[in-house]
C-alpha positions as CSV (number, residue, x, y, z in Angstrom):
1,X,151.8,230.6,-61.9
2,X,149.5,231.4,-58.8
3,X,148.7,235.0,-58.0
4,X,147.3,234.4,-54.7
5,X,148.9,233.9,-51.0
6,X,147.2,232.8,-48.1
7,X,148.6,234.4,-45.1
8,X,146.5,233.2,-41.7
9,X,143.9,235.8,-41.2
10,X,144.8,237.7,-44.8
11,X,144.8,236.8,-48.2
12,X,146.6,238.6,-51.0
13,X,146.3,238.6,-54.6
14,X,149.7,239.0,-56.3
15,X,148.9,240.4,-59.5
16,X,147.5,243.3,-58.4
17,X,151.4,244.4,-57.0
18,X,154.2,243.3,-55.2
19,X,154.5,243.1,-51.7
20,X,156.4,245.4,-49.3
21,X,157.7,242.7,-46.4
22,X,158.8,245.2,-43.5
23,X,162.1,243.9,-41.4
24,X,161.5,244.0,-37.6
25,X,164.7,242.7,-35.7
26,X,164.5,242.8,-31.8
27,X,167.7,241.6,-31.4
28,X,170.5,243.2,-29.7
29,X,172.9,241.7,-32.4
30,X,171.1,243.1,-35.7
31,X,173.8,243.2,-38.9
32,X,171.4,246.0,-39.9
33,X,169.8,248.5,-37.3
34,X,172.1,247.7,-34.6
35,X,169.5,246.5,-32.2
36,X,167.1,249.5,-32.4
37,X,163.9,247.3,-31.8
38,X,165.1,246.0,-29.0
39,X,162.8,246.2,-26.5
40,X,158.8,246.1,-27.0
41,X,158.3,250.0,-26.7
42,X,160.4,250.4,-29.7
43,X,159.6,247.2,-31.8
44,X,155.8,248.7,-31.5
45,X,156.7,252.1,-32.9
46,X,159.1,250.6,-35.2
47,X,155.6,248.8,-36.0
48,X,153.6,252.0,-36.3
49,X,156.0,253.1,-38.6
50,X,156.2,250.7,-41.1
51,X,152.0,250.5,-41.0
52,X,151.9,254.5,-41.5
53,X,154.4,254.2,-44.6
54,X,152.3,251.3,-46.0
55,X,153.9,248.4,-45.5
56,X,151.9,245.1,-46.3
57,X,153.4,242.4,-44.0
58,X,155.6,242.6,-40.7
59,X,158.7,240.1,-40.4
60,X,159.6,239.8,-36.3
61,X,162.9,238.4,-36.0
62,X,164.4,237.2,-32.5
63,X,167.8,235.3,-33.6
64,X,170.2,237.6,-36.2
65,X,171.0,235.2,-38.7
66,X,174.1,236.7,-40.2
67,X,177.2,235.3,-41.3
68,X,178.9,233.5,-38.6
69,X,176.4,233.9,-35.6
70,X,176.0,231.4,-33.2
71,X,172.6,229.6,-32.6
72,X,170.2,231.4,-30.0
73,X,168.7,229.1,-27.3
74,X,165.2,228.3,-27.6
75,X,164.2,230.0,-24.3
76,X,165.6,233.2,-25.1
77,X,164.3,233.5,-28.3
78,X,160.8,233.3,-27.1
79,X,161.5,235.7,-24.5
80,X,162.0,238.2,-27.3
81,X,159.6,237.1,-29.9
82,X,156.3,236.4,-28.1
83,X,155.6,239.6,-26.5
84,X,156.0,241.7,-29.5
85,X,153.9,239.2,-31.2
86,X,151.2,239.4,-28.9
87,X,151.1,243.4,-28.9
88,X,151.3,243.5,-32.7
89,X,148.6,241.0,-33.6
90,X,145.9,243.3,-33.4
91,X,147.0,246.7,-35.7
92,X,145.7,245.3,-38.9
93,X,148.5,243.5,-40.9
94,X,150.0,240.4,-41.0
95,X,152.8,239.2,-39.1
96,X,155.4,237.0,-40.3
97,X,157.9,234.7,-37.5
98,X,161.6,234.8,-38.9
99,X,162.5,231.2,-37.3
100,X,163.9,228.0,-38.0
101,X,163.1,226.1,-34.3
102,X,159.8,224.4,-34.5
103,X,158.7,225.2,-30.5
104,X,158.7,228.6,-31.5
105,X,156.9,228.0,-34.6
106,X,154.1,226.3,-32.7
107,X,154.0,229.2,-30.1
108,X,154.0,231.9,-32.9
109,X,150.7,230.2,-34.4
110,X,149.2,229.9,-31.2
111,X,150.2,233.9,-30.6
112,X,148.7,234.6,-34.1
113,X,151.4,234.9,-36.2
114,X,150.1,235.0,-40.0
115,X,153.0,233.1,-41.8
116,X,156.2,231.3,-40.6
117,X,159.3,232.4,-42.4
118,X,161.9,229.8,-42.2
119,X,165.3,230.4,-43.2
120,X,166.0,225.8,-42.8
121,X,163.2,225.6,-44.8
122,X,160.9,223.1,-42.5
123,X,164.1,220.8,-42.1
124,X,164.2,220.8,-38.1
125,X,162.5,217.5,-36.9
126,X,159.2,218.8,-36.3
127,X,158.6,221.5,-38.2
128,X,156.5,220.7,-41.1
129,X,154.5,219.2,-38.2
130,X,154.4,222.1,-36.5
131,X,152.8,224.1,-39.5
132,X,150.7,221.7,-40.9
133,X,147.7,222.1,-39.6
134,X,147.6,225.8,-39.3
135,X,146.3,228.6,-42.3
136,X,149.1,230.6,-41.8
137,X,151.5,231.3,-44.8
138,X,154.8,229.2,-45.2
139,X,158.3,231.1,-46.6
140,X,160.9,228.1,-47.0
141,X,163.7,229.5,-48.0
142,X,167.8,228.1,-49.4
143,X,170.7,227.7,-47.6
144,X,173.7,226.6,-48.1
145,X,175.3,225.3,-44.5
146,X,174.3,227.1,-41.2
147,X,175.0,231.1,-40.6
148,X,177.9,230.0,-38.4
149,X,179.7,228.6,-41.4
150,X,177.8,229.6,-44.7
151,X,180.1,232.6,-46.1
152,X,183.1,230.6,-45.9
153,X,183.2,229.0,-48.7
154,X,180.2,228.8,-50.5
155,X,180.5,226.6,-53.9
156,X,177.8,225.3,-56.7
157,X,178.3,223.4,-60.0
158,X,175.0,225.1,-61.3
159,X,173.4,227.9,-58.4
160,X,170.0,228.4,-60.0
161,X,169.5,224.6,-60.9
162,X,170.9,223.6,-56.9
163,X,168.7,226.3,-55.5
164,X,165.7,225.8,-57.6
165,X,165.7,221.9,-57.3
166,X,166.0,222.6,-53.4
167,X,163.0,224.3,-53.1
168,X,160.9,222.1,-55.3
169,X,161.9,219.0,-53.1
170,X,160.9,221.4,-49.8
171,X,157.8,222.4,-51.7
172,X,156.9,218.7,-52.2
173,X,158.2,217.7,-48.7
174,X,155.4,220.4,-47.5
175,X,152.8,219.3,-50.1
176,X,153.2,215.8,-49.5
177,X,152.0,216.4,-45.3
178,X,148.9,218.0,-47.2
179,X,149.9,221.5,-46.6
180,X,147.9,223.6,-49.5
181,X,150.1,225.3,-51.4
182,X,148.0,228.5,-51.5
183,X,150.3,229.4,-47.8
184,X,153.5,228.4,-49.6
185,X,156.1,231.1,-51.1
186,X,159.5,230.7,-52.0
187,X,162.9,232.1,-51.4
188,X,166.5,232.2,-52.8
189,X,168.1,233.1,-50.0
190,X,170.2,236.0,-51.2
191,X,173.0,235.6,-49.0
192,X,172.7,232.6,-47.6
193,X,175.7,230.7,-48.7
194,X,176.0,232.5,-51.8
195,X,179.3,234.7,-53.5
196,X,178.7,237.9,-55.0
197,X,178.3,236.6,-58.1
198,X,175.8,233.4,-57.1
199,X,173.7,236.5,-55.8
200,X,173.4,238.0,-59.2
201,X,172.6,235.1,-61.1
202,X,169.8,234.1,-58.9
203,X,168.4,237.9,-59.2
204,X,168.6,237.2,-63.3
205,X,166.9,233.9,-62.4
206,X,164.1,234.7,-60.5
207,X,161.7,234.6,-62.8
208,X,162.6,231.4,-63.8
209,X,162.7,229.6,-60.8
210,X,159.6,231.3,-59.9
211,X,157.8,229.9,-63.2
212,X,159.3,226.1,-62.9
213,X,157.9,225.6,-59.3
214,X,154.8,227.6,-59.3
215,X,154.8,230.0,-56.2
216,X,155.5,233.2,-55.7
217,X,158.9,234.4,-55.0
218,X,160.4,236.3,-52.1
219,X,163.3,238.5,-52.4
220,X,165.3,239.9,-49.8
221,X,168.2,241.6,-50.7
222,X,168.1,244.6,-47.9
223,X,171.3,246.2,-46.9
224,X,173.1,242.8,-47.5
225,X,176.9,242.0,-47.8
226,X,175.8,241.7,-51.8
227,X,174.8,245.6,-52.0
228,X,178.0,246.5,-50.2
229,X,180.4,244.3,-52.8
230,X,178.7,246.4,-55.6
231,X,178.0,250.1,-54.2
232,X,181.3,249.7,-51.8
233,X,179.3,251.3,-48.9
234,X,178.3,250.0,-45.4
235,X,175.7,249.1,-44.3
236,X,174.1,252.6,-42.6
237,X,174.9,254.1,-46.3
238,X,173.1,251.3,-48.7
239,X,169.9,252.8,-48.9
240,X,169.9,253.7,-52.7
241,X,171.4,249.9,-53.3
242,X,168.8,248.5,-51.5
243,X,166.2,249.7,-53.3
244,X,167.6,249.3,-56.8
245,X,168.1,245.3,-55.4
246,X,164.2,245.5,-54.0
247,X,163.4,247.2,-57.8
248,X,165.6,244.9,-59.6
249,X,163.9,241.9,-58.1
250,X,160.6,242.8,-58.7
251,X,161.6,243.5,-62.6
252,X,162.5,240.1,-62.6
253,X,159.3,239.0,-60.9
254,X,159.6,238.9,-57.4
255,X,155.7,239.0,-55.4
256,X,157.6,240.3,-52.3
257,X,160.6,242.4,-51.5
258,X,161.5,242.1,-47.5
259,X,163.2,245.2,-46.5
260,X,164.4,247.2,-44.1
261,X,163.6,250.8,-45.1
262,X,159.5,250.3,-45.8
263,X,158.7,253.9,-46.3
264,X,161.4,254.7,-49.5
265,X,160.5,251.4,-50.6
266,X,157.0,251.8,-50.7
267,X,157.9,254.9,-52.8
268,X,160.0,253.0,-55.5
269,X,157.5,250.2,-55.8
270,X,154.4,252.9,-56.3
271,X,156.6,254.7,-59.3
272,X,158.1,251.6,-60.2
273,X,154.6,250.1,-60.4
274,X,153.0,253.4,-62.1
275,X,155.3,253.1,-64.9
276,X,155.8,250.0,-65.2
C-alpha cells in the first residue's frame, strides 16, 4: 500500500506515524464544541492551539453535518469558511476544507486550502471538476443517505464489502479524470449512516479495506454517537472513548485519526507509537 500523501503545499510520508487531523468547526450548530470557534478571533486560537500541541493537519468546517441537520446555503457557508481560511494559510500546516458543495471547493483552492475533505465523496455535479486540476489532497469519504435522513434507518447486506466497493468506484471515478492518486485518502465514514454495530465492524475492517484499495485510511471516530452507545456518556464527557476509538483505529491501521481533542491525542499516539 502507498505510504505517502500529497497534500497541496505538504507532503507526508505515512510510515513514519500516523497523523493527528485536528477538528476546527466554526459553526454555531457544532454536535461537539457547541460553536466555540465561532468567530475568526477564536477559530485562530483554536488554531494556535492545536499547532502548539502538535497537531499535523487542520480540518475547517462551516456546515455541521450531524444527524438530521439541514443543508447550509452556499453563500453562508463561504461567509464562514473563507476568512478563517485566509488567516490560517500562512502558520505552517496544512489545512483541510470539510465540504461537499463544489463552489466552495473551488474557492477553498484558490484561498489555499491544502486538501478537500468531502463527506459526498466528489458526487455533486462539478466536483471532481472542481479538484482536478489542483495538488491539493482529496478525502472521499461513505455515506449512507444525506445527514438529514442518514441515522434513521441505516441497513447493509455486507457493511465492509458496501463501503469498501463504494470507495473503490469513487477512487476510480477520481482516477479516471487523471487525478494522481498520491492526493487521494480514504474514509469509512464512521457515523455516517452506520448502527453501532456497522461502526465496529468497519473499525475491525480497516485494515482490510485499506489494503484492497490501496490508500491510506482516515478515521474519525471523535466524540461520536458510536463512543456514547459504548461508554454511556455525552458528548462533553467522551474524552477517554475518543481516544481509545483514535488508538483503536490506528491498531487496525488507520494513517489519520481526525479529532477533536489534538493535545491528549497527540499524547496517546506518541506512547502508542513508542511502544508499539
Amino acid at each position: 500500500m502507498r505510504q505517502y500523501l500529497q497534500c497541496g503545499r505538504y507532503g507526508f510520508s505515512l510510515d513514519l506515524k500516523p497523523l493527528v487531523m485536528g477538528v476546527l468547526n466554526v459553526t454555531p450548530d457544532s454536535f461537539s464544541d457547541s460553536g466555540r470557534f465561532h468567530s475568526l478571533e477564536l477559530a485562530l486560537s483554536g488554531a494556535e492551539q492545536m499547532i502548539a500541541a502538535g497537531v499535523d493537519m487542520i480540518d475547517v468546517g462551516g456546515e455541521s453535518t450531524r444527524p438530521g441537520t439541514p443543508s447550509l446555503p452556499l453563500d453562508e457557508e463561504l461567509r464562514r469558511v473563507m476568512p478563517v481560511l485566509y488567516a490560517l494559510r500562512d502558520l505552517g500546516k496544512p489545512l483541510s476544507v470539510d465540504t461537499y458543495k463544489p463552489e466552495v471547493m473551488r474557492e477553498a483552492i484558490l484561498a489555499g486550502a491544502d486538501m478537500i475533505n468531502d463527506i459526498n465523496a466528489f458526487r455533486a455535479p462539478g466536483a471532481l471538476e472542481a479538484v482536478a486540476d489542483s495538488d491539493c489532497g482529496l478525502c472521499v469519504m461513505h455515506m449512507q443517505s444525506i445527514p438529514e435522513t442518514m441515522q434513521q434507518q441505516p441497513a447493509y447486506r455486507d457493511v465492509v464489502r458496501e463501503v469498501a466497493d463504494f470507495l473503490r468506484e469513487r477512487v476510480d471515478a477520481m482516477l479516471a479524470v487523471g487525478i494522481n492518486p498520491e492526493r487521494i485518502c480514504i474514509d469509512p465514514g464512521f457515523g455516517f449512516g452506520k448502527t453501532l454495530e456497522h461502526n465496529l465492524a468497519l473499525m475491525r475492517n480497516i485494515g482490510k479495506i485499506q489494503q484492497e484499495i490501496g490508500l491510506p485510511l482516515l478515521a474519525g471516530v471523535s466524540r461520536k454517537a458510536m463512543i456514547g452507545a459504548i461508554t454511556g456518556k455525552p458528548v462533553e464527557q467522551r474524552l477517554a472513548g475518543s481516544l481509545a476509538g483514535a488508538l483503536a483505529a490506528i491498531a487496525h491501521g488507520a494513517k489519520i485519526v481526525r479529532v477533536h481533542d489534538v493535545a491528549e491525542t497527540v499524547d496517546a499516539v506518541k506512547v502508542w507509537q513508542a511502544s508499539h
